[in-house]
BAVOZA-876971 format. One line per 4 residues: number of its first residue (from 0); their letters; for each residue x, y negated, z negated of C-alpha. Coordinates in steps of 0.02 Angstrom, whole numbers. Example, Ala and Ser with C-alpha at 12.3 -4.5 7.8 and 13.67 -1.06 7.14 Angstrom:
<recs>
0) AS) 615,225,-390 | 684,53,-357
</recs>
This chain:
<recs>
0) XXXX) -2832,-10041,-6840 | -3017,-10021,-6818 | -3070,-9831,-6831 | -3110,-9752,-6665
4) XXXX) -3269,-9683,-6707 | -3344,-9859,-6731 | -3267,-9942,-6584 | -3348,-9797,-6471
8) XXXX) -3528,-9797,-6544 | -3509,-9987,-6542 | -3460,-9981,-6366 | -3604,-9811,-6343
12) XXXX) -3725,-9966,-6399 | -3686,-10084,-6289 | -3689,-9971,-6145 | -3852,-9897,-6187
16) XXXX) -3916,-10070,-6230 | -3884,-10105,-6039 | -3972,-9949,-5973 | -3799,-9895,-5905
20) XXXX) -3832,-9716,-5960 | -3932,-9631,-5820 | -3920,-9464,-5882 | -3884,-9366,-6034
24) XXXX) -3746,-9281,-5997 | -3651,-9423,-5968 | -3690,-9488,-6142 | -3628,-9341,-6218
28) XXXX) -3463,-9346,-6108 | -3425,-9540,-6186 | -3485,-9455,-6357 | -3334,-9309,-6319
32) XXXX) -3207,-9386,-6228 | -3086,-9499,-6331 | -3021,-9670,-6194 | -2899,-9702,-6306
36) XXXX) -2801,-9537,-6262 | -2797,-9625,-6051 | -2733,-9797,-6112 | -2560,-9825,-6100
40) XXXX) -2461,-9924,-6220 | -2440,-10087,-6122 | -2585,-10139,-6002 | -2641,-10315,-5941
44) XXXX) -2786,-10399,-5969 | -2873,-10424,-5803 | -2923,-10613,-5836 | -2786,-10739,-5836
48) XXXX) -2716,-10848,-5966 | -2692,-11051,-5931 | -2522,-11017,-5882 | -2595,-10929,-5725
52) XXXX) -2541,-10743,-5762 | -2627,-10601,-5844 | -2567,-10569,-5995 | -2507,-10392,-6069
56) XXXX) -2588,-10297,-6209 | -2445,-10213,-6296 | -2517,-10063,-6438 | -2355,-10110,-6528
60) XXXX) -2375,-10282,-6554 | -2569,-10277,-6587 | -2637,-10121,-6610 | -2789,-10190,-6643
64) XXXX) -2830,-10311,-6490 | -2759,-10143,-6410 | -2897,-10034,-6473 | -3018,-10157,-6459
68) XXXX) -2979,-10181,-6282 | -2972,-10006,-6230 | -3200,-10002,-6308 | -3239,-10155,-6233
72) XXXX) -3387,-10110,-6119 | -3378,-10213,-5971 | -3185,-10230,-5952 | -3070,-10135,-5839
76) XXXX) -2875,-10110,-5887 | -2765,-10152,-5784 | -2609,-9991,-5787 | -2534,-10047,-5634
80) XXXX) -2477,-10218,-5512 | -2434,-10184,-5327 | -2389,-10020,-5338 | -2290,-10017,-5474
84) XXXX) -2155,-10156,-5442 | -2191,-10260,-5588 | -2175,-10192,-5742 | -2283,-10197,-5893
88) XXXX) -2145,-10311,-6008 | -2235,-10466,-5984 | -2372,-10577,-5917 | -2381,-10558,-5740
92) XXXX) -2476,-10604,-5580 | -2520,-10485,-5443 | -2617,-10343,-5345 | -2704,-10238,-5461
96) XXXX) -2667,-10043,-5382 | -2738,-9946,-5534 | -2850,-9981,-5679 | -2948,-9882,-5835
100) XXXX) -3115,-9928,-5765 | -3235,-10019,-5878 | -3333,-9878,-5991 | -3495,-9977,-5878
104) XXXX) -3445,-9940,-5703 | -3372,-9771,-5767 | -3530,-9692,-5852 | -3647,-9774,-5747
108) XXXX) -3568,-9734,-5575 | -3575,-9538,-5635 | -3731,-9546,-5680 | -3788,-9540,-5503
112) XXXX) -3672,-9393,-5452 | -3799,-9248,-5493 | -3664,-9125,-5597 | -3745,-8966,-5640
116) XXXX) -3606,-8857,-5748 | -3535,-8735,-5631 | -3528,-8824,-5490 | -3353,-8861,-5430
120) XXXX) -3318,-9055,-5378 | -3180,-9172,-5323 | -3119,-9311,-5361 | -3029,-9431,-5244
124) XXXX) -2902,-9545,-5356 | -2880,-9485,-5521 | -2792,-9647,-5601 | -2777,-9611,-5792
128) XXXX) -2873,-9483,-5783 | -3022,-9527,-5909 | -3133,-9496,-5762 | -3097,-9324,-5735
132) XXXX) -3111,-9298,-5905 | -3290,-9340,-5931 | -3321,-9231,-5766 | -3253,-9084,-5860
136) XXXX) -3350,-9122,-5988 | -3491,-9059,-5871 | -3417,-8926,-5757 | -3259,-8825,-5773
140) XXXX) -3203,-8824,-5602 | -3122,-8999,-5561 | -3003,-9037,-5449 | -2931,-9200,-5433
144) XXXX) -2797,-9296,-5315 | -2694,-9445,-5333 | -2592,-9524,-5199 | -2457,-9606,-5370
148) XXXX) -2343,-9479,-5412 | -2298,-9562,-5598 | -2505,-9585,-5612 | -2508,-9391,-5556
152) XXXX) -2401,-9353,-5694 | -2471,-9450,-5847 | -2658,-9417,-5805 | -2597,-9218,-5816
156) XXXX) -2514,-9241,-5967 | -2666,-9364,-6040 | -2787,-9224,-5990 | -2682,-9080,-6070
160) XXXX) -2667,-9181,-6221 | -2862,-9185,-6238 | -2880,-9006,-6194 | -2957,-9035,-6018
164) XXXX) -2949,-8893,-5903 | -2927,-9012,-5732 | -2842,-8956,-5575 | -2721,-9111,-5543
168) XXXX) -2649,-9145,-5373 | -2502,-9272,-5307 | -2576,-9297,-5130 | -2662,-9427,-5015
172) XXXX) -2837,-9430,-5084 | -2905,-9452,-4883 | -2863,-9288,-4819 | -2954,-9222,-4995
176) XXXX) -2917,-9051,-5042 | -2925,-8912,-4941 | -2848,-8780,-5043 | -2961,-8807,-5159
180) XXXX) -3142,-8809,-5041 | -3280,-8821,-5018 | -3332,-8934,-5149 | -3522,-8956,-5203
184) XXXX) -3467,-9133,-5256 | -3344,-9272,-5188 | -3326,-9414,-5308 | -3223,-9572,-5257
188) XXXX) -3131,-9692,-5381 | -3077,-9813,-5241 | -3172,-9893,-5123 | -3169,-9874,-4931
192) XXXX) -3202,-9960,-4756 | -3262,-9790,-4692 | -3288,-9641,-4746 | -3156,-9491,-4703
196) XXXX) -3225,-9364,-4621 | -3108,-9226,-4699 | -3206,-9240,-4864 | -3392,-9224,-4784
200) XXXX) -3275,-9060,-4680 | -3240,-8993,-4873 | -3416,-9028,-4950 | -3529,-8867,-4953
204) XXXX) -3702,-8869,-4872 | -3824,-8942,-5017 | -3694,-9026,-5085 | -3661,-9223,-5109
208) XXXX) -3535,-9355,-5094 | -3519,-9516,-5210 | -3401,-9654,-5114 | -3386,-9862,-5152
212) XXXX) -3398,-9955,-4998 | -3267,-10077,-4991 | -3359,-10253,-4959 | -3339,-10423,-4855
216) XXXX) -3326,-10504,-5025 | -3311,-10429,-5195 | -3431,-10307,-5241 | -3425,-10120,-5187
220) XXXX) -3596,-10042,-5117 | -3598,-9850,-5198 | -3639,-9742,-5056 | -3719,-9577,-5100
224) XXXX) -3726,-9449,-4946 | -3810,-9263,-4937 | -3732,-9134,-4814 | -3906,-9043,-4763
228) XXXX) -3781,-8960,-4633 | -3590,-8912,-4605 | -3482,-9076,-4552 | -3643,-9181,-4548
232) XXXX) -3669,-9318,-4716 | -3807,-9448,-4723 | -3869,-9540,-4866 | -3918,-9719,-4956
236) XXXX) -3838,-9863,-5028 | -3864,-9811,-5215 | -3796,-9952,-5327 | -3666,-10092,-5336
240) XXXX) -3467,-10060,-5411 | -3318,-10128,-5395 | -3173,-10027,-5370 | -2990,-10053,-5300
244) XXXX) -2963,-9983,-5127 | -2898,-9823,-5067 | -2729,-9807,-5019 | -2723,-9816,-4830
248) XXXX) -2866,-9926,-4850 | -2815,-10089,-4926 | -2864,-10265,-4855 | -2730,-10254,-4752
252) XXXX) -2743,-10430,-4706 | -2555,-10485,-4833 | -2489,-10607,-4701 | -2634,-10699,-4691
256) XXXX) -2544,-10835,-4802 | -2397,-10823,-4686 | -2509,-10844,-4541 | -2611,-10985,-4601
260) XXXX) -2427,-11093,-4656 | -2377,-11044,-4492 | -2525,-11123,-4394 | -2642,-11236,-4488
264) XXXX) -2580,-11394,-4416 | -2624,-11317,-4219 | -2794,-11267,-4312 | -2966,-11334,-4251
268) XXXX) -3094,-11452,-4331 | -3268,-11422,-4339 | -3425,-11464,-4433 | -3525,-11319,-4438
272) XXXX) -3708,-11238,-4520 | -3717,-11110,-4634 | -3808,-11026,-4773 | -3635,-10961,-4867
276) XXXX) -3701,-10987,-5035 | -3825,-10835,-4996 | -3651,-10743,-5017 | -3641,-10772,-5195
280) XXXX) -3834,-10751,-5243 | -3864,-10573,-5164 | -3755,-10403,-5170 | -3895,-10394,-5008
284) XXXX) -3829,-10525,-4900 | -3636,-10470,-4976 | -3668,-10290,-4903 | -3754,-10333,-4753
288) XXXX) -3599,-10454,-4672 | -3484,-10315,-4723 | -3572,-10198,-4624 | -3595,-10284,-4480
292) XXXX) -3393,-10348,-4522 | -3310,-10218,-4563 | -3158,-10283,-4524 | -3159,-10467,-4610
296) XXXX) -3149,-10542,-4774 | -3235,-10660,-4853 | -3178,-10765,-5013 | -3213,-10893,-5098
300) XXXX) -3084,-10984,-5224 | -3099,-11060,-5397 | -3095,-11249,-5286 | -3248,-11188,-5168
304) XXXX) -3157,-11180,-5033 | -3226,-10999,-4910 | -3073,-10899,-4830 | -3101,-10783,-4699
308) XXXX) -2988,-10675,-4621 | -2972,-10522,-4525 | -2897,-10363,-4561 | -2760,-10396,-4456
312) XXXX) -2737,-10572,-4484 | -2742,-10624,-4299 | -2856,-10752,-4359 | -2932,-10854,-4524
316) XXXX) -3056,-10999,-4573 | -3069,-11117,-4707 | -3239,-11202,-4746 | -3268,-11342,-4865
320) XXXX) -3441,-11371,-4888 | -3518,-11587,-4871 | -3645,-11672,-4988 | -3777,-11640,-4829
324) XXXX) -3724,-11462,-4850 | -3644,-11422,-4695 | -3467,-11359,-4678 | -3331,-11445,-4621
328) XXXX) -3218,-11300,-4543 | -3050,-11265,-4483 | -3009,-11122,-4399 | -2867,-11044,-4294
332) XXXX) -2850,-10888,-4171 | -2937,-10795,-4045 | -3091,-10762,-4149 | -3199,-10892,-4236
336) XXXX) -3242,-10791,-4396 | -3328,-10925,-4478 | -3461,-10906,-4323 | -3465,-10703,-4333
340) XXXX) -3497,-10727,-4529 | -3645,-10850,-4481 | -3725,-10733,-4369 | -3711,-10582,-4484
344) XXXX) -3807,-10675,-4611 | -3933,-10760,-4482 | -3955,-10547,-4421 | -3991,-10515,-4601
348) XXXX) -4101,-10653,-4636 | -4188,-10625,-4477 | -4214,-10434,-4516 | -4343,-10476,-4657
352) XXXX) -4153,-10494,-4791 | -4151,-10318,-4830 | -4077,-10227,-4981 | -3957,-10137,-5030
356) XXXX) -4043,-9970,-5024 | -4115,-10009,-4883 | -3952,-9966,-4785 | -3874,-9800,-4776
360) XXXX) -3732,-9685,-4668 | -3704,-9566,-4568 | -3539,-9465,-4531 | -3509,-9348,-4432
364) XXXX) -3360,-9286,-4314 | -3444,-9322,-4149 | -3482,-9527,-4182 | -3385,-9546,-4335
368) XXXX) -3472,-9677,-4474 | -3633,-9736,-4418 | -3732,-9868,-4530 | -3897,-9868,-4508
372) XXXX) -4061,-9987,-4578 | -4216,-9877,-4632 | -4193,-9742,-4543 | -4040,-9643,-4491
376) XXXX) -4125,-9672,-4310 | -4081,-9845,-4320 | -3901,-9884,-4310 | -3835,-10040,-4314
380) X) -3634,-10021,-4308
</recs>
């Protein structure tokens, strides 16, 4: 097997080589904190084979594709598949509920957080527990929560092992931890629709949360809010990540495959215009319709075919698109969701196609999650 030390500084490389570094400390934390000590055994591979299923990575069988996998830059592991009902013995196929995430999104993502040793922070999902290893790497007061008792369990015994001194809590990440507040940093590790309120309620005037945005389509816009002022949080659109959802959280749109069996034949025709492909060219555009959407998701499979569907799955649309590049469309239910899509990118287009940072939110008890363009001033939704 490859020796560690040369599969981190190959992997340190890389990552510098891609500016992913945006601060020292977190250099130093990759530098201290050994990944392999978070990896379990068996994980899967989180692209799949021709046979359709992801295939496992076993440390048994090949400890070297093993280590190799667990310094590969740019790759999360996959630890768990819905929840924990299939087990790691095999190739499988599935809802990824917990990953190692890829040494990129990981170093990069706290590289925006704004540790300064002493200050006591929080983080919401601790998976493995790799993350909250590199954040003690910077400040000896960490708390963090996980919702997955077994995850709980093996991320306190990965940290012990390693000699991290880590507060680790079984609990549901979206209440935070009030025992444990006020925090001068929240750090998510799953994404969200909105933000909770109880964790801007536990952050400490001058201090700073660090949340993914769960989006329309795949990527995850990294939110980074201030609270200037008790139970009040405002801030930017910081970056782009990907990250699985919080518990609670979740697409919550399962059935939609039930529903669509169920009525696609009573489903309605249409050709229709549409600039989709702006979808898959700008994180922008991606952000923008799941702001103005927060409630629908857009996908589009390996055929080119564009699903959307609401959280509820009251209601879904195919599109297809012609030669002349319109869309031939079906849809079905009380709300045509290929039309809402349409105008949330025609409002975005119209509004000069702003970016990313150009969006930010506001939380607060009395009107919840605002989102705003510019200016706090200027909500939108």
């Amino acid at each position: 097997m490859p020796e560690w030390s040369e599969l981190k500084r190959t992997c340190a490389e890389a990552l510098d080589a891609d500016g992913q570094f945006l601060t020292d400390w977190t250099r130093k934390a990759f530098e201290a904190v050994p990944r392999e000590a978070f990896v379990p055994d068996r994980f899967w591979w989180p692209e799949k084979q021709d046979d359709g299923l992801f295939p496992l990575i076993d440390r048994k069988e090949d400890p070297n594709r093993w280590a190799e996998a667990v310094y590969t830059s740019h790759t999360a592991l996959i630890t768990q598949i819905d929840e924990g009902a299939v087990k790691p013995d095999g190739p499988a196929d599935g809802h990824f509920t917990s990953s190692v995430s890829a040494p990129n999104v990981v170093v990069r993502k706290l590289g925006h957080l704004d540790l300064h040793p002493g200050q006591r922070v929080l983080e919401i999902g601790t998976g493995s527990g790799y993350n909250a290893a590199l954040l003690a790497e910077r400040t000896a007061r960490v708390t963090t929560v996980e919702v997955d008792q077994a995850l709980a369990i093996a991320a306190r015994e990965a940290l012990t092992g390693v000699r991290s001194v880590v507060e680790v809590v079984w609990g549901d990440g979206a209440g935070g931890c009030a025992s444990s507040a006020p925090f001068d940093r929240i750090i998510a590790t799953a994404s969200v629709r909105k933000v909770p309120f109880p964790w801007v309620e536990q952050t400490a005037p001058g201090g700073a949360l660090l949340v993914p945005m769960a989006n329309a389509t795949e990527a995850n816009g990294l939110l980074l809010l201030r609270v200037e002022e008790p139970g009040r949080a405002t801030g930017r659109f910081v970056d782009t990540v990907a990250f699985m959802p919080l518990r609670g959280q979740e697409d919550g749109n399962t059935g939609i495959s039930e529903l669509y069996e169920r009525t696609h034949q009573q489903a309605s025709g249409t050709i229709r215009e549409c600039a989709l492909h702006e979808l898959t060219q700008s994180w922008d555009a991606e952000l923008a319709v799941s702001l103005r959407l927060s409630d629908v998701w857009v996908r589009r499979n390996a055929e080119g075919t564009w699903w959307i569907s609401n959280r509820h799955a009251t209601s879904w649309a195919a599109a297809r698109k012609r030669p002349d590049g319109s869309y031939r469309v079906k849809h079905w239910g009380p709300r045509d969701l290929f039309a809402e899509v349409a105008r949330a990118l025609e409002w975005w287009r119209s509004n000069g196609r702003p970016a990313l940072t150009d969006f930010g939110v506001t939380v607060t008890a009395e009107h919840g999650h605002q989102v705003w363009l510019a200016e706090p001033d200027n909500v939108i939704c």
